[in-house]
N, C-alpha and C positions, 0 to 999 in steps of 0.2 A: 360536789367534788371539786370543784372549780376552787373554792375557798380553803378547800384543805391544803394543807404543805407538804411535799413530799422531799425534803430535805435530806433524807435518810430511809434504810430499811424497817427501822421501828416506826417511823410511822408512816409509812407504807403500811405494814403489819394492822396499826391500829385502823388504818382507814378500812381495811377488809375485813376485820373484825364489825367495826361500826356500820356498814353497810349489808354485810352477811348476816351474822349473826342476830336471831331473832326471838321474841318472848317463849318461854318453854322451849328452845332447843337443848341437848347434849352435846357437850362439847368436852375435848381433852384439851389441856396444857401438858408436854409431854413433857418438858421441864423447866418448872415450873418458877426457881431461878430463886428472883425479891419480890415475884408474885402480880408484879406489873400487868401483865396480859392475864392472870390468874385473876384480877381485878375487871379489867376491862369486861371478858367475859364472864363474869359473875353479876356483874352492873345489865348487859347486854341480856343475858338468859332467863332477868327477871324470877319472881316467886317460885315459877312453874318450870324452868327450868335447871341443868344440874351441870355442873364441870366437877370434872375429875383433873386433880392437878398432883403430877409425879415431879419427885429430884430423888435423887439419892444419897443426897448429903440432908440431915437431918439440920441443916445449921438455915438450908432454905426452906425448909418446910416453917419451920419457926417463924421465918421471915414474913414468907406470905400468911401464916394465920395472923399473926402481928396484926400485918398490913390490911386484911378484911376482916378483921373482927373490928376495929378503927370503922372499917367504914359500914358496918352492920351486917358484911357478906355471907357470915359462915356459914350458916344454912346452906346455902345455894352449891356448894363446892364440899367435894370427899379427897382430902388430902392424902396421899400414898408416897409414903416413904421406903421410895424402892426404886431400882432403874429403870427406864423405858423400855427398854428389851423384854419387859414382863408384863405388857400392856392387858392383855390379854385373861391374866394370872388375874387381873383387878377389874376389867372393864368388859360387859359381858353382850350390852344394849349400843344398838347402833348410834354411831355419833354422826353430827351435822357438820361440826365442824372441829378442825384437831391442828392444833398448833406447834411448833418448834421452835426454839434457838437455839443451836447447838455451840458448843463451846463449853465454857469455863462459866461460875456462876463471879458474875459481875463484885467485886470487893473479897471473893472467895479464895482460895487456896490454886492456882492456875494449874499445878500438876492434878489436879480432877478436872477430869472434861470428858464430853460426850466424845466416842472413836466410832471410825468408821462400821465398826462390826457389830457395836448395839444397835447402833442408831440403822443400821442395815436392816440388822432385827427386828426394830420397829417397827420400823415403814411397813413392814409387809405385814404383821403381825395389825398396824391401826389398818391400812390399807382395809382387813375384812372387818374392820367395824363400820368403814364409814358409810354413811346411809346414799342411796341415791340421790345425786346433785350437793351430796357433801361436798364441801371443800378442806382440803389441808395446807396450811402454810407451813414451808421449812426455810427458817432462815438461817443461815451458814455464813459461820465467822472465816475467813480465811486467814487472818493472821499471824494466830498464834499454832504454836507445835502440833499439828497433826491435823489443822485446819484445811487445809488447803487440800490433803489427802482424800477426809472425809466429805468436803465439796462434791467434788469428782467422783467418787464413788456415789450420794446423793444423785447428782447429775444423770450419771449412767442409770443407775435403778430406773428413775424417773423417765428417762428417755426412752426406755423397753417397755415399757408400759404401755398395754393395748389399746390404741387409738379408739378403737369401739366401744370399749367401756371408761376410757378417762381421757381427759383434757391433762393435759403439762404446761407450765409455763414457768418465765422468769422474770423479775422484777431486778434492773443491776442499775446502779449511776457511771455510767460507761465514760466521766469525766473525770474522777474522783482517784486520787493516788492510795498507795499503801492497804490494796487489795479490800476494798469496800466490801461491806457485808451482800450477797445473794440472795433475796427471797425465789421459792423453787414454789410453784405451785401446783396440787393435782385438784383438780375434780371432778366425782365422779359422777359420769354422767347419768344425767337423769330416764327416768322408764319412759318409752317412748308409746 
Protein backbone atom coordinates (compact mmCIF):
# COMPACT_ATOMS: atom_id res chain seq x y z
CA UNK A 1 0.00 0.00 0.00
CA UNK A 2 2.78 2.32 0.77
CA UNK A 3 3.63 2.58 -3.07
CA UNK A 4 0.17 3.28 -4.12
CA UNK A 5 -1.06 6.88 -4.63
CA UNK A 6 -3.98 8.03 -3.19
CA UNK A 7 -4.43 11.38 -4.99
CA UNK A 8 -7.93 11.00 -5.43
CA UNK A 9 -11.28 9.02 -4.72
CA UNK A 10 -10.80 6.63 -7.99
CA UNK A 11 -7.99 5.43 -6.76
CA UNK A 12 -8.76 5.02 -3.60
CA UNK A 13 -11.65 2.87 -5.25
CA UNK A 14 -9.07 0.92 -7.34
CA UNK A 15 -6.80 0.30 -4.40
CA UNK A 16 -9.74 -1.45 -2.53
CA UNK A 17 -10.80 -3.10 -5.44
CA UNK A 18 -7.02 -4.47 -5.81
CA UNK A 19 -6.54 -5.59 -2.47
CA UNK A 20 -10.16 -6.97 -1.76
CA UNK A 21 -11.22 -8.28 -4.54
CA UNK A 22 -10.33 -11.91 -5.27
CA UNK A 23 -10.12 -14.93 -7.88
CA UNK A 24 -13.74 -16.44 -8.25
CA UNK A 25 -15.46 -13.59 -6.39
CA UNK A 26 -19.05 -11.97 -7.39
CA UNK A 27 -19.00 -8.64 -7.62
CA UNK A 28 -21.55 -5.68 -8.81
CA UNK A 29 -20.63 -2.34 -10.55
CA UNK A 30 -23.87 -0.73 -9.86
CA UNK A 31 -22.93 1.79 -12.57
CA UNK A 32 -21.23 0.96 -14.52
CA UNK A 33 -20.41 4.36 -16.23
CA UNK A 34 -17.06 3.75 -19.47
CA UNK A 35 -16.59 0.63 -17.58
CA UNK A 36 -13.42 1.43 -15.74
CA UNK A 37 -14.00 -0.31 -12.48
CA UNK A 38 -16.28 -2.84 -14.62
CA UNK A 39 -12.64 -3.49 -15.87
CA UNK A 40 -10.73 -3.55 -13.01
CA UNK A 41 -12.98 -6.11 -11.57
CA UNK A 42 -13.38 -8.33 -14.30
CA UNK A 43 -9.20 -8.48 -14.40
CA UNK A 44 -9.57 -9.08 -10.43
CA UNK A 45 -12.38 -11.90 -10.36
CA UNK A 46 -10.36 -13.82 -12.85
CA UNK A 47 -12.02 -17.05 -15.06
CA UNK A 48 -13.90 -18.26 -12.10
CA UNK A 49 -15.38 -15.40 -11.16
CA UNK A 50 -18.45 -12.98 -12.32
CA UNK A 51 -19.43 -9.14 -12.12
CA UNK A 52 -22.68 -7.86 -12.99
CA UNK A 53 -22.29 -4.44 -14.24
CA UNK A 54 -25.73 -1.96 -14.50
CA UNK A 55 -26.12 1.82 -16.28
CA UNK A 56 -29.18 2.73 -17.57
CA UNK A 57 -28.08 4.65 -20.27
CA UNK A 58 -27.49 2.21 -23.17
CA UNK A 59 -24.76 4.71 -24.56
CA UNK A 60 -22.45 3.11 -21.23
CA UNK A 61 -23.29 -0.11 -21.64
CA UNK A 62 -21.73 0.11 -25.15
CA UNK A 63 -18.96 1.74 -23.71
CA UNK A 64 -17.89 -0.76 -21.29
CA UNK A 65 -18.35 -3.94 -23.75
CA UNK A 66 -16.10 -1.81 -26.15
CA UNK A 67 -13.76 -1.48 -23.38
CA UNK A 68 -13.51 -5.42 -22.21
CA UNK A 69 -14.10 -7.17 -25.19
CA UNK A 70 -10.56 -4.95 -26.11
CA UNK A 71 -9.18 -6.40 -23.26
CA UNK A 72 -10.57 -10.20 -23.58
CA UNK A 73 -13.13 -9.50 -20.42
CA UNK A 74 -16.52 -10.42 -21.71
CA UNK A 75 -16.94 -13.59 -20.34
CA UNK A 76 -16.38 -12.80 -16.87
CA UNK A 77 -19.19 -9.88 -16.65
CA UNK A 78 -23.32 -9.86 -17.36
CA UNK A 79 -24.09 -6.40 -18.57
CA UNK A 80 -27.71 -4.90 -17.55
CA UNK A 81 -29.06 -2.25 -19.16
CA UNK A 82 -31.43 -0.96 -16.59
CA UNK A 83 -31.15 1.27 -13.19
CA UNK A 84 -29.65 0.34 -9.96
CA UNK A 85 -32.73 0.52 -8.19
CA UNK A 86 -33.63 -2.91 -9.74
CA UNK A 87 -30.64 -4.65 -8.52
CA UNK A 88 -32.32 -7.32 -7.35
CA UNK A 89 -34.79 -7.85 -10.51
CA UNK A 90 -31.06 -9.03 -12.18
CA UNK A 91 -28.78 -10.20 -9.33
CA UNK A 92 -30.01 -13.07 -7.36
CA UNK A 93 -26.43 -14.77 -5.77
CA UNK A 94 -24.61 -13.10 -2.92
CA UNK A 95 -21.98 -10.71 -3.89
CA UNK A 96 -18.47 -10.08 -2.29
CA UNK A 97 -18.06 -7.07 -3.38
CA UNK A 98 -20.41 -4.14 -5.06
CA UNK A 99 -19.40 -0.96 -6.19
CA UNK A 100 -20.58 2.77 -7.00
CA UNK A 101 -20.12 6.16 -8.52
CA UNK A 102 -22.78 8.06 -8.34
CA UNK A 103 -23.45 10.90 -10.51
CA UNK A 104 -23.41 11.61 -14.26
CA UNK A 105 -21.67 9.26 -16.63
CA UNK A 106 -18.30 10.96 -17.39
CA UNK A 107 -18.36 12.64 -21.25
CA UNK A 108 -22.51 11.77 -21.02
CA UNK A 109 -25.49 13.92 -21.12
CA UNK A 110 -25.15 15.50 -17.19
CA UNK A 111 -29.09 16.01 -16.92
CA UNK A 112 -28.98 11.90 -16.38
CA UNK A 113 -27.54 11.06 -13.09
CA UNK A 114 -27.91 8.82 -10.37
CA UNK A 115 -30.75 10.76 -7.39
CA UNK A 116 -30.97 10.38 -4.06
CA UNK A 117 -34.13 7.86 -4.18
CA UNK A 118 -32.71 5.11 -6.65
CA UNK A 119 -29.62 5.03 -5.37
CA UNK A 120 -31.48 4.84 -1.68
CA UNK A 121 -33.16 1.92 -3.34
CA UNK A 122 -30.22 0.25 -4.04
CA UNK A 123 -28.29 0.28 -1.22
CA UNK A 124 -30.69 -1.64 0.53
CA UNK A 125 -31.95 -3.71 -2.17
CA UNK A 126 -27.45 -4.75 -2.75
CA UNK A 127 -27.19 -4.41 1.00
CA UNK A 128 -29.24 -8.17 1.03
CA UNK A 129 -26.97 -9.42 -1.59
CA UNK A 130 -23.82 -8.90 -0.05
CA UNK A 131 -22.26 -11.96 1.28
CA UNK A 132 -20.49 -11.89 4.78
CA UNK A 133 -17.40 -9.70 5.04
CA UNK A 134 -18.54 -8.20 1.69
CA UNK A 135 -17.47 -5.07 1.08
CA UNK A 136 -19.37 -2.11 -0.77
CA UNK A 137 -17.79 1.11 -2.02
CA UNK A 138 -19.94 4.25 -2.78
CA UNK A 139 -18.31 6.99 -4.16
CA UNK A 140 -20.33 10.26 -4.32
CA UNK A 141 -19.82 13.25 -6.51
CA UNK A 142 -20.84 16.23 -4.69
CA UNK A 143 -20.57 18.81 -7.28
CA UNK A 144 -22.80 18.70 -9.68
CA UNK A 145 -27.14 19.29 -9.35
CA UNK A 146 -28.36 16.97 -6.81
CA UNK A 147 -24.97 15.80 -5.74
CA UNK A 148 -24.41 17.02 -2.64
CA UNK A 149 -28.31 15.99 -1.78
CA UNK A 150 -27.64 12.47 -2.63
CA UNK A 151 -24.24 12.42 -0.50
CA UNK A 152 -26.21 13.20 2.53
CA UNK A 153 -28.86 11.14 2.12
CA UNK A 154 -26.06 8.08 1.24
CA UNK A 155 -24.38 9.46 4.59
CA UNK A 156 -27.40 9.07 6.70
CA UNK A 157 -28.55 5.45 5.37
CA UNK A 158 -25.14 4.31 5.99
CA UNK A 159 -24.79 5.94 9.32
CA UNK A 160 -28.23 3.82 10.62
CA UNK A 161 -26.86 0.93 9.85
CA UNK A 162 -26.49 -1.87 12.51
CA UNK A 163 -23.19 -1.74 14.06
CA UNK A 164 -23.45 -5.50 14.69
CA UNK A 165 -23.91 -6.64 11.44
CA UNK A 166 -21.68 -3.80 9.28
CA UNK A 167 -18.77 -1.73 9.62
CA UNK A 168 -19.23 2.11 7.85
CA UNK A 169 -16.69 4.30 6.92
CA UNK A 170 -15.38 7.13 4.79
CA UNK A 171 -12.45 7.95 2.69
CA UNK A 172 -12.51 12.24 2.03
CA UNK A 173 -9.28 14.48 0.99
CA UNK A 174 -10.14 16.89 3.89
CA UNK A 175 -7.59 19.47 1.84
CA UNK A 176 -9.01 19.66 -1.40
CA UNK A 177 -11.48 22.61 -2.77
CA UNK A 178 -14.78 22.54 -4.83
CA UNK A 179 -16.30 19.63 -2.82
CA UNK A 180 -14.13 16.51 -3.63
CA UNK A 181 -15.49 13.31 -4.28
CA UNK A 182 -16.57 10.82 -0.91
CA UNK A 183 -15.94 7.29 -0.81
CA UNK A 184 -18.75 5.74 1.93
CA UNK A 185 -17.89 2.40 2.90
CA UNK A 186 -19.88 -0.62 4.30
CA UNK A 187 -18.85 -4.08 5.21
CA UNK A 188 -20.49 -6.54 6.19
CA UNK A 189 -19.37 -8.11 8.80
CA UNK A 190 -18.19 -11.48 8.86
CA UNK A 191 -19.85 -14.94 10.81
CA UNK A 192 -18.21 -14.98 13.94
Amino acid sequence: MRNEKLNNAVQFTELIIKSYVKAGNVCIDATAGNGNDTEILATSVGQAGRVYAFDIQNEAIEATRFRLGAKGLLDRVVLINDGHERIREHVSEEADFIIYNLGYLPGGDKSLSTTKETTLESLKQALTLLAPAGLMAITCYRSHEGGEEEYKAVMEFVSQLDQIKYNAFRFELLNQKNAPPVVIGVEMRGVA
